[in-house]
C-alpha positions as CSV (number, residue, x, y, z in Angstrom):
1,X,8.7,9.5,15.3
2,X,11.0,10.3,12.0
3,X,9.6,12.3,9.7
4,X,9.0,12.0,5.4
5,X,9.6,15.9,5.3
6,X,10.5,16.4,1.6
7,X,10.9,12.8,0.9
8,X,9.1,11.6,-2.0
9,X,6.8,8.7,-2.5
10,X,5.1,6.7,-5.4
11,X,1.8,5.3,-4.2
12,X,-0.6,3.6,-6.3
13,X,-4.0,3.5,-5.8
14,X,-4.0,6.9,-4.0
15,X,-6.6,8.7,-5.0
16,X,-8.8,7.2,-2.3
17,X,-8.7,4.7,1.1
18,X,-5.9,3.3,2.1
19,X,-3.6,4.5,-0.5
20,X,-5.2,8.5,0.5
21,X,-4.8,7.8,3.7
22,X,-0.9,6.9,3.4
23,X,-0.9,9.7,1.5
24,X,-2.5,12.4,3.4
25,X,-0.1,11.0,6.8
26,X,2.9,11.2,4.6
27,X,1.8,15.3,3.6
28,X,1.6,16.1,7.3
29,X,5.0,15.9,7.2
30,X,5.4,17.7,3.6
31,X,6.3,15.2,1.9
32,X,6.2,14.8,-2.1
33,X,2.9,12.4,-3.1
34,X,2.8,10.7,-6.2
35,X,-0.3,10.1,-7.1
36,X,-0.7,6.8,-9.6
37,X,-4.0,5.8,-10.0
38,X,-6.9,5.2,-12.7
39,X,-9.5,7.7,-11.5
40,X,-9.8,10.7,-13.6
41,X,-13.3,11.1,-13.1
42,X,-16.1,10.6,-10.1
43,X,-17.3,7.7,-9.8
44,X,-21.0,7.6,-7.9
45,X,-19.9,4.1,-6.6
46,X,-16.3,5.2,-5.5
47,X,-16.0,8.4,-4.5
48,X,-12.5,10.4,-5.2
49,X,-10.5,10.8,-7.9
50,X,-6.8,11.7,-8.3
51,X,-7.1,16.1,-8.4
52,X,-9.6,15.7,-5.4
53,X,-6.4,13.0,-3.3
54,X,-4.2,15.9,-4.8
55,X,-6.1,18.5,-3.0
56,X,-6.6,16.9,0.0
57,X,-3.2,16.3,0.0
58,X,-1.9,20.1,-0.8
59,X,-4.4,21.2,2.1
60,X,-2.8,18.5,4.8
61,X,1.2,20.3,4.1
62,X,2.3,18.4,1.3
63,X,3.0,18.7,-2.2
64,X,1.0,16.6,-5.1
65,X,1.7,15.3,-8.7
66,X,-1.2,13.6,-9.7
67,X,-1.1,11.1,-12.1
68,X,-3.7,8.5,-14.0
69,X,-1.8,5.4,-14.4
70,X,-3.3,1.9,-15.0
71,X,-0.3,0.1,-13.0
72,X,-0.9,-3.0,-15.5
73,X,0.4,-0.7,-18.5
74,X,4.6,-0.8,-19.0
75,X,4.8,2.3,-20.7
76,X,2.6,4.3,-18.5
77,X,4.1,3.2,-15.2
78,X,7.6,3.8,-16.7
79,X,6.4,7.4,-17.8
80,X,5.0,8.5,-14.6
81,X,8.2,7.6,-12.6
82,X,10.1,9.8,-15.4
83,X,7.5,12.3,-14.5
84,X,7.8,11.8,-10.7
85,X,11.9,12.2,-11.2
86,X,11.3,15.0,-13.4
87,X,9.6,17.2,-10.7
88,X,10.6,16.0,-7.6
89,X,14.7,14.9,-8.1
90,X,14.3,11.0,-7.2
91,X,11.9,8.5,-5.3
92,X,12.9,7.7,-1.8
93,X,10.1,4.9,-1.5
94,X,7.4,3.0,-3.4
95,X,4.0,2.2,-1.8
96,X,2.4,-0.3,-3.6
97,X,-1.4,-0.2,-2.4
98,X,-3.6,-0.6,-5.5
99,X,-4.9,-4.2,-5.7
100,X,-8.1,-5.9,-7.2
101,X,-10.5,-7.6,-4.9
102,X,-12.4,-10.6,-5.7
103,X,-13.7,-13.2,-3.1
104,X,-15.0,-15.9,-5.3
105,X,-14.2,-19.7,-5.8
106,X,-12.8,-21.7,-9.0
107,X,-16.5,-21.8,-10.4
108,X,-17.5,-18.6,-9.9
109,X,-14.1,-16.5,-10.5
110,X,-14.7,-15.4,-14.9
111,X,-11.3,-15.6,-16.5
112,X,-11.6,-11.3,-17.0
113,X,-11.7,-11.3,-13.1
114,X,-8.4,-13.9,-12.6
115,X,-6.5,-11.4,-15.4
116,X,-7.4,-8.2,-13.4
117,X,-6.5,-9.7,-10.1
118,X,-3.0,-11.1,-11.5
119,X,-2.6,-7.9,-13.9
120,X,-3.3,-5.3,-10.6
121,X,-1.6,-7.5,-8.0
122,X,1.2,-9.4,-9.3
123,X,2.8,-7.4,-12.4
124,X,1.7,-4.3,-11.3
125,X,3.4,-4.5,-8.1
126,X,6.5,-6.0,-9.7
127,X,6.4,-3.5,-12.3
128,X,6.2,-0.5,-10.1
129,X,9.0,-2.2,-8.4
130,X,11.0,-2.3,-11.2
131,X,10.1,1.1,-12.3
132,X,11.2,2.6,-8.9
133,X,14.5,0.8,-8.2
134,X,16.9,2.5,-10.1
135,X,16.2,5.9,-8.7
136,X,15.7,4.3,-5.2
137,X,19.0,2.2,-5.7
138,X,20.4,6.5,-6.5
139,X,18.8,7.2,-2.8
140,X,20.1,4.6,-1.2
141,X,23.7,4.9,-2.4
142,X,23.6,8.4,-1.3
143,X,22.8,7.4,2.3
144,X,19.2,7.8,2.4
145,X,16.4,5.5,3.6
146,X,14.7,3.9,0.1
147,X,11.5,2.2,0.6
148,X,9.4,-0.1,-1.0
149,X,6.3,-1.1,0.9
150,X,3.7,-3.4,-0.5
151,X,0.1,-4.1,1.4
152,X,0.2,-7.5,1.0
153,X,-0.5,-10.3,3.9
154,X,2.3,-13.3,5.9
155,X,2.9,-16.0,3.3
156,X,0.3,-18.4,5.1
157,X,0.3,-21.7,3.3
158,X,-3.1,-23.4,5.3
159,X,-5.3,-24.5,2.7
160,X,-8.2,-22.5,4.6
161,X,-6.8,-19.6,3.0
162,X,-7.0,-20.8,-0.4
163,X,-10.3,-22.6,-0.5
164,X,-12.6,-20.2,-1.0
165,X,-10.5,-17.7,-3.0
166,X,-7.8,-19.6,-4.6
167,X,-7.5,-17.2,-7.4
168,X,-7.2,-13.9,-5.0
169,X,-5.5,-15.7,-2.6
170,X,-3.1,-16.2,-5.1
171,X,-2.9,-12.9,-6.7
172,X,-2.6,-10.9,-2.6
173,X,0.8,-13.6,-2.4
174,X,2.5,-13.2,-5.6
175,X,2.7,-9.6,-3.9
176,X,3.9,-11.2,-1.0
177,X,6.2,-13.3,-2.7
178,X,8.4,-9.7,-4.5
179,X,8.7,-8.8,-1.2
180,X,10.1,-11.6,0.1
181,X,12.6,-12.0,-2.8
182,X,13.1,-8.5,-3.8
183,X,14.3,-8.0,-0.1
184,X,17.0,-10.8,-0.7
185,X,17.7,-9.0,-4.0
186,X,18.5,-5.2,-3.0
187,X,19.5,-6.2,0.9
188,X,23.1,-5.7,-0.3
189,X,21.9,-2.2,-1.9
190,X,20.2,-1.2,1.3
191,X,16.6,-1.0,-0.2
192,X,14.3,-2.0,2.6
193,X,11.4,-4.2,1.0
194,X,8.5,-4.9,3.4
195,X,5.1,-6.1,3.5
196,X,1.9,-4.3,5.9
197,X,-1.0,-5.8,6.8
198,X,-4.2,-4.9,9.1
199,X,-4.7,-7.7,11.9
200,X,-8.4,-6.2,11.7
201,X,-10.8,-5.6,8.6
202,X,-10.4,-1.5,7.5
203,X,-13.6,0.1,6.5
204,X,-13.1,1.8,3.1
205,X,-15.6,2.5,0.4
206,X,-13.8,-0.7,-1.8
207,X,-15.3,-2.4,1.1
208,X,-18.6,-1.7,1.3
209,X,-19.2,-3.0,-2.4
210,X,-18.3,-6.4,-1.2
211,X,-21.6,-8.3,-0.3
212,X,-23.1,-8.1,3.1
213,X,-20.3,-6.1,4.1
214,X,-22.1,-2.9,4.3
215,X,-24.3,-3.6,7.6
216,X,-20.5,-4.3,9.2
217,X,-18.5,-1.4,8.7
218,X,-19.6,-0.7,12.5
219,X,-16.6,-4.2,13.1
220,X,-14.1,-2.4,10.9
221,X,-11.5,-0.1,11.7
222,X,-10.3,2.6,9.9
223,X,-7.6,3.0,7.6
224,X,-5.7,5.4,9.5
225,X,-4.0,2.8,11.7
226,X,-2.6,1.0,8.5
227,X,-1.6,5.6,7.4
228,X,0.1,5.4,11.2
229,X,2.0,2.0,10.9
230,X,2.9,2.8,7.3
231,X,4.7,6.0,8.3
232,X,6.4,4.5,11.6
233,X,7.9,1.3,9.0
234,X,9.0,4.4,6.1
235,X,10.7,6.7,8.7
236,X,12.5,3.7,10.7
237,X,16.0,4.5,11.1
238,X,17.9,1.2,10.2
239,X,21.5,0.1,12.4
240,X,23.9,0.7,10.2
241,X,25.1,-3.0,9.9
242,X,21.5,-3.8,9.7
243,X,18.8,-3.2,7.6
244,X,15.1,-3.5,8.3
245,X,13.9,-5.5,5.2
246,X,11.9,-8.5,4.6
247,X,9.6,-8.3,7.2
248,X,6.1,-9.0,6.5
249,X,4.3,-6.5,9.4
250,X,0.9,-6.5,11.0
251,X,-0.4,-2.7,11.8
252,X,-0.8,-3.7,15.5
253,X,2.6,-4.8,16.2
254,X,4.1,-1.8,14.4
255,X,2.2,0.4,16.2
256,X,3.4,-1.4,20.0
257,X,6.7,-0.9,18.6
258,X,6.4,2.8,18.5
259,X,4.4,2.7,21.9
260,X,0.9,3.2,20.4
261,X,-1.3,0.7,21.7
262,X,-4.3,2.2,22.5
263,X,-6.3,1.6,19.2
264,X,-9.3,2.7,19.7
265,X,-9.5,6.0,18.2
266,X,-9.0,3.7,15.1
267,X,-12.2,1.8,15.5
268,X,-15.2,3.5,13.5
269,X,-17.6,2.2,16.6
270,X,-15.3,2.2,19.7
271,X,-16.7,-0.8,21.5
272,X,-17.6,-2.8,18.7
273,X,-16.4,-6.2,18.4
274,X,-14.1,-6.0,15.2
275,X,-13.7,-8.9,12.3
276,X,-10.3,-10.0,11.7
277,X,-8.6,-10.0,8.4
278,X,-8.3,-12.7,6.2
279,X,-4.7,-14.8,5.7
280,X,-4.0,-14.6,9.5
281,X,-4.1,-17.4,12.1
């Protein structure tokens, strides 16, 4: 395994599940965690906030900037990367985690809903992106890895997928879609752009908001297996005539690739039958 020792990475959404838990993986290693998310202050529905990631993330080894950002905003995002440079000296890899959620057909989807999910998703993501990519074009020319990772699923065209979600189905592959092109884009430039996604359903506290998803948090796993494949993709040493980019991975078959495939410490009940994500198959 490489290791992110005194690398520095942008997450969004960090200040709790998946985004904390990339986080807190990456701080093992002392790594430099931006921390670019809304939460300020508790919430008694989502528990966390950016100074309690920070913390968590000072304890684990590594070193925090915290940072409320509403990724939707051009001159905030833009700010906080200035701020990021600032104290750290560069970026050597953007993990674009935040997203909005919202399971609902055409009927039932309010136009406020369909602006957050594009807003979060889409331009955030792409504004992040283009945020980041002059200071990880810097690392890359200087012969270091630069990242961007975005957890965002396989372009899968079946209309199953789209059915009963169109609009969030659509929002989850714009993302998809800036990886796929911004990998084409910065190839040349050597800034890997790829894509993770759980084969399984993770059990975070976003989660358990979601209707009749409560009682089945026993069928999820946790998001520690998406913190392990995250770190395997970021510290992946590329051949030098090629570069690992474009690749839309599932946290399964990263992990095999490193030799992990006993998943079960992942599993929140070992021995539970576990859902699969959505967007696969």
């Amino acid at each position: 395994m490489g290791s992110l020792a005194g690398k520095t990475l942008f997450i969004t959404g960090a200040s709790r599940g998946i985004g904390l838990a990339i986080a807190l993986r990456a701080a093992k290693d002392g790594a430099n965690i931006v921390i670019a998310a809304k939460t300020s202050e508790p919430n008694p529905k989502l528990p966390g906030t950016i100074y309690t990631a920070a913390e968590q993330i000072e304890e684990a080894g590594g070193h925090a900037l915290p940072l409320q950002v509403d990724i939707r905003d051009e001159a905030a995002v833009y700010a906080a990367v200035e701020q990021a440079v600032a104290k750290f000296g560069g970026i050597d890899a953007l993990v674009n985690n935040a997203s909005a959620l919202s399971l609902t057909g055409t009927l039932a989807t309010p136009m406020k809903r369909f602006d957050l999910m594009f807003g979060v998703n889409v331009r955030g993501s792409f504004l992040c992106a283009q945020a980041c990519l002059p200071h990880l074009l810097e690392t890359a020319a200087a012969g270091h890895g630069a990242n961007i990772l975005t957890l965002s699923p396989p372009l899968n065209m079946k209309p199953h997928w789209f059915k009963d979600h169109v609009a969030y189905t659509i929002a989850k592959y714009g993302m998809s879609m800036c990886v796929l092109g911004m990998a084409e884009e910065f190839r040349k430039q050597r800034v890997a752009v790829n894509a993770l996604w759980p084969r399984t359903i993770i059990a975070t506290a976003a989660l358990a908001m979601i209707p009749g998803m409560t009682e089945r948090v026993a069928n999820c796993r946790k998001p520690e297996i998406l913190a392990d494949a995250a770190h395997i993709i970021l510290t992946r040493e590329s051949e030098p005539d090629q570069l690992a980019t474009g690749n839309f991975y599932l946290d399964e078959e990263v992990l095999a690739s490193a030799g992990i495939t006993d998943l079960s410490p992942y599993a929140v009940k070992p021995g539970a039958e576990l859902i699969p994500d959505i967007f696969l198959g």
